[in-house]
N, C-alpha and C positions, 0 to 999 in steps of 0.2 A: 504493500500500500504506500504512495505517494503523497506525502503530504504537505501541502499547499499554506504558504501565509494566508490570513485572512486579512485581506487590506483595510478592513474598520476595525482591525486590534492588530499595526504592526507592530512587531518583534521591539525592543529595546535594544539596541547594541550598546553593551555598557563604553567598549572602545571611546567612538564617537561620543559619544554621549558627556564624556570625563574629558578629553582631549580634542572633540570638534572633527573636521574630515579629513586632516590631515594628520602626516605619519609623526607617532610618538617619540615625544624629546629622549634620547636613552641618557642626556645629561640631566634630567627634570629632575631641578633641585631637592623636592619633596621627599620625593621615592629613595634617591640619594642617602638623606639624612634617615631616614627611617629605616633604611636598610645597614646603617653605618653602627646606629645608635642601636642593635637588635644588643641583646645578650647571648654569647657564644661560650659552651666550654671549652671549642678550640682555642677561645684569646684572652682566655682568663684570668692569665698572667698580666697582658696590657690591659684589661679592663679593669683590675684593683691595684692598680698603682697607687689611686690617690687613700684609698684605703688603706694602705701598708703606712704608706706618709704620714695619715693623719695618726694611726695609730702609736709610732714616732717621736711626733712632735707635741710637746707641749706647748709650744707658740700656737700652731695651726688648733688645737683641744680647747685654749684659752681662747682663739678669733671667734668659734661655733659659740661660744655663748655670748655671745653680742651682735647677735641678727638682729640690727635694726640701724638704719639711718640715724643721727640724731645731728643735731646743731646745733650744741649750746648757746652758742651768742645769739639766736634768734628767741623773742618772746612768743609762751605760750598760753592757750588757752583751754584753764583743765575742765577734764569731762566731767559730768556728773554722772552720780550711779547708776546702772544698766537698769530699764524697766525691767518689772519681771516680764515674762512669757506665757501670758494663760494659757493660751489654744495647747489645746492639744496637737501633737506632730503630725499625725494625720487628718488633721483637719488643715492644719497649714500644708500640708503636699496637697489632699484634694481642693484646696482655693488658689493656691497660687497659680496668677498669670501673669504674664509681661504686659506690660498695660502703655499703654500710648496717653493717658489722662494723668499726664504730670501736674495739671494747676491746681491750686487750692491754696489754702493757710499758709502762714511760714513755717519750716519746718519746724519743729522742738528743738533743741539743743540735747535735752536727755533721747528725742527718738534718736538723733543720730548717734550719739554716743552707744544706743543701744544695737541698731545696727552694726555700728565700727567694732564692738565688742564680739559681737555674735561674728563676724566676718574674722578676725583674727586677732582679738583679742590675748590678753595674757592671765587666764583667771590664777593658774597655778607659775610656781617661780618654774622661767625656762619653757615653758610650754607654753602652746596656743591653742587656740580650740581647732583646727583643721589639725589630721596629719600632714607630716613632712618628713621626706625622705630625710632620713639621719638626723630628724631634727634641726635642720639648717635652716629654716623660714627664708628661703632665699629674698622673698615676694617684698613691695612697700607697698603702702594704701595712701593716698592723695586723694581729699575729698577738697573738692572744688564749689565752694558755697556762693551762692546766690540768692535765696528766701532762709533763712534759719534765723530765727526769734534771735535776735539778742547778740548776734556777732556779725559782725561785718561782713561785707563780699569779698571773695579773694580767692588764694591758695594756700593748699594748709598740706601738715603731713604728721601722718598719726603715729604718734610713739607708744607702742602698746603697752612694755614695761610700765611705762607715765601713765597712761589713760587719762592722755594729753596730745593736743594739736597744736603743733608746731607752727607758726605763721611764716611763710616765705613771701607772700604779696599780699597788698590792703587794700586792695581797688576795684572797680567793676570793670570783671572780666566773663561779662556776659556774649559780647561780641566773638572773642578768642575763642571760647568753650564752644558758641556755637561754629563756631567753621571748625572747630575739629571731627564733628558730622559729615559722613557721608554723606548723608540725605538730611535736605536743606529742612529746618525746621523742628528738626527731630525732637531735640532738648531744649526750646524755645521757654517752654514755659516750666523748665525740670527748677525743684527745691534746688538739687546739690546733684554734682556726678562726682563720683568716686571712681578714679581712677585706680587701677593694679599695676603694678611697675614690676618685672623680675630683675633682680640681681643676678647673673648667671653664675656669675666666679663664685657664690657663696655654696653652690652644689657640683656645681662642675669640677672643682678644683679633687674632689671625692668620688662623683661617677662620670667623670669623663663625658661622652657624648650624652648617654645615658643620663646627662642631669638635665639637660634641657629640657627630655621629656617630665623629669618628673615635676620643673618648676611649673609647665603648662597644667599638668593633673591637678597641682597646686592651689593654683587661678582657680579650678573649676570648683573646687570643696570652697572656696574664701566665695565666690560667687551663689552656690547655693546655699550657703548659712546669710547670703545677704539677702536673697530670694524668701529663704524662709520665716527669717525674722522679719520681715517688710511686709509677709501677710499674716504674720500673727500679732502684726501691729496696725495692719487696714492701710498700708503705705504702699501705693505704685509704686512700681518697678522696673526699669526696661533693662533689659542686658545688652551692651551694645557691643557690634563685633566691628561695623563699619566705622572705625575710627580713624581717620589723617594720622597715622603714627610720628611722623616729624611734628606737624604743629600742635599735637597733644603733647609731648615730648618737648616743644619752646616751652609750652604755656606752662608746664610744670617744672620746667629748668632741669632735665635730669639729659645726658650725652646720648641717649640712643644705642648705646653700645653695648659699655657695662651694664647700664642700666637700660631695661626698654620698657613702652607699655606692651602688657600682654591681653588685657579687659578691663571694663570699663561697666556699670550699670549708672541709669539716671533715676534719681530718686523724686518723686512726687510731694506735693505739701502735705499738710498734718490733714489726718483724713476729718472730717467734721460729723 
């Protein structure tokens, strides 16, 4: 038996579909790193080098417990204590949605605090509430304020240890935030956007290629604790992937290098 496409349900060809009608890059970058960074027992030797080192060093033992940016000479503004959480955890996974209805109220000052806490907080000494590969928190959080009760517009940057914001700018930087949008309008009317920045040398120096993956995994646990705590607080949410990386990167002063953005969500005002 001969069987025939039926031309009102053709076939998908994943090829095409992924890479278009012409012939696939064999240098595509992607593929590349993902295939670079896999885990082998044949290279096992070269894939825990940085593991033997840190094991080694008490310099590199003593860097891992200071993941965090910090800036002394910059004033800051401390957080107040995290709301509690009523909802139940499955009530916050079955209500959370990415929401496009960023306007309302100004934010709270404690809702964000409770958010930034819940995202990557430090309830215990040393830890945070995401895992992270070896402990390293590569990640930094930059909430970028624009409606928030009681503090200025600007850029800020969260010191977990502290549960305190750091001020690096004191102006309205509504304009900036918005062109770092993909799509015009997007975060027009957003409370605040928290940007996520990774550090890479802070895991890579440990798992080699292999850290890079884990800083992205990273992102995505600090993104869902912001997801979940923002509907167990009645707070839109958007996750945003289309972001300008150099101009989110001026607006936040960090080189793009060592430091890059990896995620970004826009935060809605106080729900009423």
């Amino acid at each position: 038996m001969i069987r025939t496409e039926d031309p009102a349900h053709p076939r998908l060809t994943l090829r095409s579909a992924v890479y278009g009608t012409g012939d696939v890059d064999p240098n595509d970058p992607a593929e590349l790193y993902h295939d670079a960074s896999k885990i082998s027992p044949l290279l096992v030797q070269r894939q825990t080098r940085g593991i033997v080192r840190l094991a080694h060093s008490p310099l590199l033992q003593a860097a891992t417990l200071r993941s965090v940016r910090r800036h002394p000479q910059l004033p800051t503004v401390a957080l107040p204590s995290p709301l509690p959480l009523e909802r139940s955890l499955a009530d916050a996974l079955t209500t959370r949605r990415s929401s496009h209805e960023l306007d309302g109220p100004p934010l709270r000052l404690c809702t964000l605090a409770t958010l930034l806490d819940a995202a990557y907080g430090s309830p215990r000494s040393g830890r945070r509430t995401v895992p992270s590969g070896g402990a390293l928190y590569p990640l930094e959080l930059y909430p970028v304020l624009v409606h928030v009760d009681g503090v200025h517009s600007g850029v800020f940057h969260f010191d977990p240890p502290r549960h305190a914001l750091e001020v690096l700018r004191k102006d309205d930087v509504r304009q900036e935030l918005n062109e770092t949008s993909a799509y015009p309008g997007l975060v027009d009317d957003a409370a605040a956007v928290i940007f996520v920045t990774g550090v890479f040398w802070r895991t890579r120096f440990k798992y080699g290629l292999r850290g890079y993956r884990f800083a992205l995994l990273e992102a995505g646990h600090v993104m869902q604790n912001v997801l979940l705590a923002a509907a167990a607080l009645g707070v839109a949410a958007l996750p945003l992937g289309g972001v300008y990386d150099m101009r989110a990167e001026t607006l936040l002063g960090v080189d793009g290098i060592d430091e890059s953005v990896v995620y970004a969500v826009a935060l809605g005002g106080e729900p009423t």
